[in-house]
C-alpha positions in Angstrom: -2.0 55.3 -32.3 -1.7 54.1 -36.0 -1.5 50.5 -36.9 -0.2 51.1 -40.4 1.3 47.2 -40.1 -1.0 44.3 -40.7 0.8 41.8 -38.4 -0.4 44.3 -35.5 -3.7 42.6 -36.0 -2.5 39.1 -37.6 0.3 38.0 -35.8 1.3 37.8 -32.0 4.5 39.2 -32.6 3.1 42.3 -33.5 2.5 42.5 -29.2 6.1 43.7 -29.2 4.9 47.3 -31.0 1.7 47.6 -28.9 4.0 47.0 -25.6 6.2 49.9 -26.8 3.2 52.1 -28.0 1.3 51.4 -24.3 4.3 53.4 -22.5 3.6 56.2 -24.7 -0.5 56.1 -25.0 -2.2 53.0 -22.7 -5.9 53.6 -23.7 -4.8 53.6 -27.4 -2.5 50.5 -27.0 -5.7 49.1 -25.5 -7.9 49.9 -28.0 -5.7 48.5 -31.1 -5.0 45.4 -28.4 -8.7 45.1 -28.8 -9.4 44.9 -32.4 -5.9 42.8 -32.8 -7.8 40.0 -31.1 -11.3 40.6 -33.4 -9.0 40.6 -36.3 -7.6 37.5 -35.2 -10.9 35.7 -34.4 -12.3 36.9 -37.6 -9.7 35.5 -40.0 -10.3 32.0 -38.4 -13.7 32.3 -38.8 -12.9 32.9 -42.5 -10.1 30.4 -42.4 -12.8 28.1 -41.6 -15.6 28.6 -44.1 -12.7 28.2 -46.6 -11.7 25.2 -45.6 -15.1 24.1 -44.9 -15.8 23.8 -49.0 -16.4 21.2 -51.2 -12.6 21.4 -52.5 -10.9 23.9 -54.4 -11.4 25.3 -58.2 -10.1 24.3 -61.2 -8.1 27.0 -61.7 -6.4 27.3 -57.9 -3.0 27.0 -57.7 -0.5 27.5 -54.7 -0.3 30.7 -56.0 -3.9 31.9 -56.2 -4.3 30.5 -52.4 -1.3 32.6 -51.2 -3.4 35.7 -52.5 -6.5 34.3 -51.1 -5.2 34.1 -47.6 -3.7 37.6 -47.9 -7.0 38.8 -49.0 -8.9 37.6 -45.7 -6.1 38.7 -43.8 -6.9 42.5 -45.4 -10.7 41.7 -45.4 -10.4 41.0 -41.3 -8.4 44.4 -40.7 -10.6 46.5 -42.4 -13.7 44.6 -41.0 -11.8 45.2 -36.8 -11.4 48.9 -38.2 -14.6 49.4 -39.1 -16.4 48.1 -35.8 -16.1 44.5 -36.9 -18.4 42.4 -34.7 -18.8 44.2 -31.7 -16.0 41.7 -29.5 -13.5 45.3 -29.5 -15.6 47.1 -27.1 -16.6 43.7 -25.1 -12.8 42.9 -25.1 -11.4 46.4 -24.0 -14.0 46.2 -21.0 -12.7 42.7 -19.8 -9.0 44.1 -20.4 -10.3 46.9 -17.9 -11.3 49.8 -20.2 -14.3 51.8 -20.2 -16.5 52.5 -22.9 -20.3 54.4 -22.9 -22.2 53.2 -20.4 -19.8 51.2 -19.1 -17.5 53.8 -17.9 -15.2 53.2 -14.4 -16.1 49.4 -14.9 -12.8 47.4 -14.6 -12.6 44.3 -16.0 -14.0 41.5 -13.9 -12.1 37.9 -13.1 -13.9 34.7 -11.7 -13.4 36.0 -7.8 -15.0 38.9 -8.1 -18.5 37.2 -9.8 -18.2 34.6 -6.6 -17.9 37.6 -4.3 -20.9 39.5 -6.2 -22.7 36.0 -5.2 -22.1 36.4 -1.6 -23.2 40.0 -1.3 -26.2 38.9 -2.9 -26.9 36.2 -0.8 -26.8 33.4 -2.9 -28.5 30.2 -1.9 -26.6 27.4 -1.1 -27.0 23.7 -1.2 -30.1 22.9 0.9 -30.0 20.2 3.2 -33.4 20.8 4.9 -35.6 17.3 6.1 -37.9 16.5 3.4 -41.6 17.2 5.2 -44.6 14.8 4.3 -46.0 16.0 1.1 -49.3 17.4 0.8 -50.7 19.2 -2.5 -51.9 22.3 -1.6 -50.5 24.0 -4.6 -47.7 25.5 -4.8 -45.9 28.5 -6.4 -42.2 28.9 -7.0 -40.9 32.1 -5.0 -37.6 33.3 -3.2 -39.0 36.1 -0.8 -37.1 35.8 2.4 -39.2 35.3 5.7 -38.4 38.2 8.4 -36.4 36.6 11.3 -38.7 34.8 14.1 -39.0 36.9 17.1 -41.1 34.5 19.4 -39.2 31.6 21.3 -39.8 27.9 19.9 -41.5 26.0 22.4 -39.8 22.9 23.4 -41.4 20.0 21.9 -39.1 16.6 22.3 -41.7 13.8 22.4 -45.1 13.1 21.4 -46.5 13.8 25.0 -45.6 17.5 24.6 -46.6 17.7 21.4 -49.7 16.7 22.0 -50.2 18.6 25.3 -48.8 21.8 23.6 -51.2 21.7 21.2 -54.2 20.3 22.6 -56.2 23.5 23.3 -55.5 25.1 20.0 -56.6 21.7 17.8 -60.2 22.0 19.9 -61.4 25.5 19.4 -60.1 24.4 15.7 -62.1 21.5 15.4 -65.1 23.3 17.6 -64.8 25.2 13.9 -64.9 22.8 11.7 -67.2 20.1 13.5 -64.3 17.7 13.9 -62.5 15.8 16.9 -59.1 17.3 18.4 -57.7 13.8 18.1 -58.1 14.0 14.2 -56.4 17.7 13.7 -53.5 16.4 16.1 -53.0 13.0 14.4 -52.5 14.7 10.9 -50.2 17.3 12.5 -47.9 14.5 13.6 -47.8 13.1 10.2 -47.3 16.0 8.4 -44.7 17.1 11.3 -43.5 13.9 12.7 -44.6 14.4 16.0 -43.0 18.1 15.8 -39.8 16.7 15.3 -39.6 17.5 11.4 -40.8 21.3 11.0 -40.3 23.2 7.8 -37.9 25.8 8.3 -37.6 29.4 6.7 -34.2 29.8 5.0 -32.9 31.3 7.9 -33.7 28.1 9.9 -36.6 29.6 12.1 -39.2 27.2 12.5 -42.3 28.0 10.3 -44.7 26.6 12.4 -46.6 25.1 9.5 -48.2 21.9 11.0 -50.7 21.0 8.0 -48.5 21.0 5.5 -50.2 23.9 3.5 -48.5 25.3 0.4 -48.1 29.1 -0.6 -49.7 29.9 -3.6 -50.2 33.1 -5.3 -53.6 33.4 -2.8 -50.9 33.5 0.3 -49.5 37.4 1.3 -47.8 35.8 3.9 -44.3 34.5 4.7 -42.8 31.4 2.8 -40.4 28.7 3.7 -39.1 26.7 0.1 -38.0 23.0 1.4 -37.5 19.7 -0.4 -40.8 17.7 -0.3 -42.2 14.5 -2.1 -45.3 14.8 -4.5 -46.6 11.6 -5.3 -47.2 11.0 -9.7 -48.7 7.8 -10.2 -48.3 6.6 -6.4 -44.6 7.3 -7.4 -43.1 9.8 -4.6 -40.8 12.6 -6.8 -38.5 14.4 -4.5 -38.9 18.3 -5.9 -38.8 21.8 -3.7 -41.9 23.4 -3.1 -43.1 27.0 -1.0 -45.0 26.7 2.0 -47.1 29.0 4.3 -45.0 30.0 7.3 -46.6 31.6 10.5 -45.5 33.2 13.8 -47.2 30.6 15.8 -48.6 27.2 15.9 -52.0 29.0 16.9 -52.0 31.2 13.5 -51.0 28.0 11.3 -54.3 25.9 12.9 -56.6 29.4 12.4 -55.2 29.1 8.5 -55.7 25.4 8.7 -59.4 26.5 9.3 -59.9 29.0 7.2 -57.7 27.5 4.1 -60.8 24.4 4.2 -63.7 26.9 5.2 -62.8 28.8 2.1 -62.2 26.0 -0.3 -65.3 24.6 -2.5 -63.6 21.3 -2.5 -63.5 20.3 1.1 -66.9 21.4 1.7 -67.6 17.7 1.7 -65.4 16.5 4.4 -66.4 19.5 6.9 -69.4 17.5 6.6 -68.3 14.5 7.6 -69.6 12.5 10.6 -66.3 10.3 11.6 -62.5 10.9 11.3 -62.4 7.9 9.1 -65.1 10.1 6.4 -63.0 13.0 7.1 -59.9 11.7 6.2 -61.3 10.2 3.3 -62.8 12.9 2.1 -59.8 15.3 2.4 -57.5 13.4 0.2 -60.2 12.6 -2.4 -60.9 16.1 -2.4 -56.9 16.3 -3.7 -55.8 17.7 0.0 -52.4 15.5 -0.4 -51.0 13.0 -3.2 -49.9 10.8 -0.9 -52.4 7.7 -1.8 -51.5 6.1 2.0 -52.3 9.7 3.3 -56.1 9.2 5.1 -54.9 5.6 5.9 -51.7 6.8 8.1 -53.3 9.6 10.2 -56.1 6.8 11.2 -53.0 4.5 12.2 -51.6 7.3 14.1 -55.4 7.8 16.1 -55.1 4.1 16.6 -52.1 4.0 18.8 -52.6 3.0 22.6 -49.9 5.7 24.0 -51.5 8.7 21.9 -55.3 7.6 22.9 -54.1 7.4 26.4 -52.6 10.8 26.2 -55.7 12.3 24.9 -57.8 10.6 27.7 -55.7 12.1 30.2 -55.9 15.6 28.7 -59.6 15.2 28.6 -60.0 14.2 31.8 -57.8 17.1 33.6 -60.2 19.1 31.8 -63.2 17.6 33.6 -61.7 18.1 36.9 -63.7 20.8 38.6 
């Protein structure tokens, strides 16, 4: 199709001769549609500079500005013709033709990027309970954990917590020279008794009871959740990765290993007491929380978990 008429490019009403030309030829209808609207964008643009001057010469005269303006109006229609900016191609693609590499492409409205969201899986808002912070570095990542298998065990109070996890947290501290008591008290503040898990995205429980962080040392699975790191004994609500595990036995053998393995906690593995343990871990950078050591001993100091404990310990030395 031949545009021999400038308002084709410069004026709206030139629409009328495309309309007439697209019954005839669409993809050439579409293609001078195309550089009608680069031509038009590039004469404001000009329109602009001009008037953005310092004022006009001397010698300008209503006259002089008449052939000015016709001037850019030829100066935009040969730059469209000539491949102008780049916007024709850009524009015939969102008008729904096909150019190069972007062949069979139609143009694309608002609905169908929300839809290309979906497919995608795109996160939505979280609204996950924000887990006691601990830093154990993290690392920002958006791997997917693979759906839980094993059941959740039911854990609705602090007695089953406790008795749940009572036989793992003693071959775990058998490990690392420490009381049960200690490893369950910290569990229940990082946990809340159980009550508070981290979740994976798809809401399986990630059985992390230490509060442990996945950095770029941890292969595993990850669960990304809101949590509170403490700057300046100020708590900052950010999101951070965590280790996930398929049990609450496999997140107290990491527990172990993660402070085995760790020059910096080689101190408190040789602590004496819970209270030099405690100590030790959070000197050692373990969490931010400056309150951290303090709570888990006030945990250990209650009368209903100490008389939980005794009764676990004593079924055990039943014959």
């Amino acid at each position: 199709m031949n545009a021999a008429h400038a308002s084709v490019y410069t004026d709206f009403q030139g629409l009328a001769k495309l309309k007439t030309a697209a019954r005839k030829d669409s993809g050439s209808a579409l293609e001078e549609t195309a550089q009608q609207f680069e031509a038009l964008m590039m004469q404001m643009m000009l329109k602009s500079m001009r008037q953005a001057s310092i004022g006009e010469g001397l010698g300008d005269s209503d006259q002089s500005l008449f052939y000015r303006d016709m001037y850019d109006q030829q100066l935009a229609i040969h730059l469209a013709k000539s491949g102008g900016l780049g916007l024709t191609e850009v524009i015939k693609r969102q008008l729904g033709g096909s150019t190069g590499e972007h062949a069979q492409q139609p143009g694309k409205v608002l609905s169908d990027y929300r839809q290309q969201a979906v497919m995608r899986g795109a996160p939505s808002s979280d609204t996950a309970t924000s887990p006691l912070e601990a830093n154990r570095s993290s690392a920002p990542t958006t791997s997917t954990a693979p759906v839980q298998k094993k059941p959740e065990p039911a854990i609705d109070s602090p007695e089953a917590f406790l008795r749940h996890l009572w036989p793992m947290a003693q071959e775990a501290a058998i490990l690392l020279g420490q009381e049960p008591d200690t490893l369950l008290a910290q569990a229940a503040l990082e946990t809340g008794w159980g009550q508070k898990m981290i979740r994976r995205d798809d809401g399986n429980n990630s059985f992390n009871l230490f509060g442990i962080k996945a950095d770029y040392r941890w292969a595993g699975d990850r669960a990304i959740v809101p949590t509170l790191e403490y700057a300046g004994g100020v708590a900052v609500r950010q999101k951070a990765a965590f280790r996930a595990y398929d049990s609450f036995a496999d997140s107290f053998k990491d527990y172990v290993a993660f402070l085995q393995t760790n020059p910096r906690y080689h101190t408190a593995l040789q602590a004496d007491d819970s209270g030099s343990y405690l100590s030790s871990l959070q000197e050692a950078g373990y969490a931010t929380d400056p309150h951290y050591a303090e709570k888990i001993s006030a945990i250990l100091d209650r009368p209903e978990l100490q008389q939980i404990l005794a009764q676990l310990k004593s079924a055990e030395s039943l014959p």
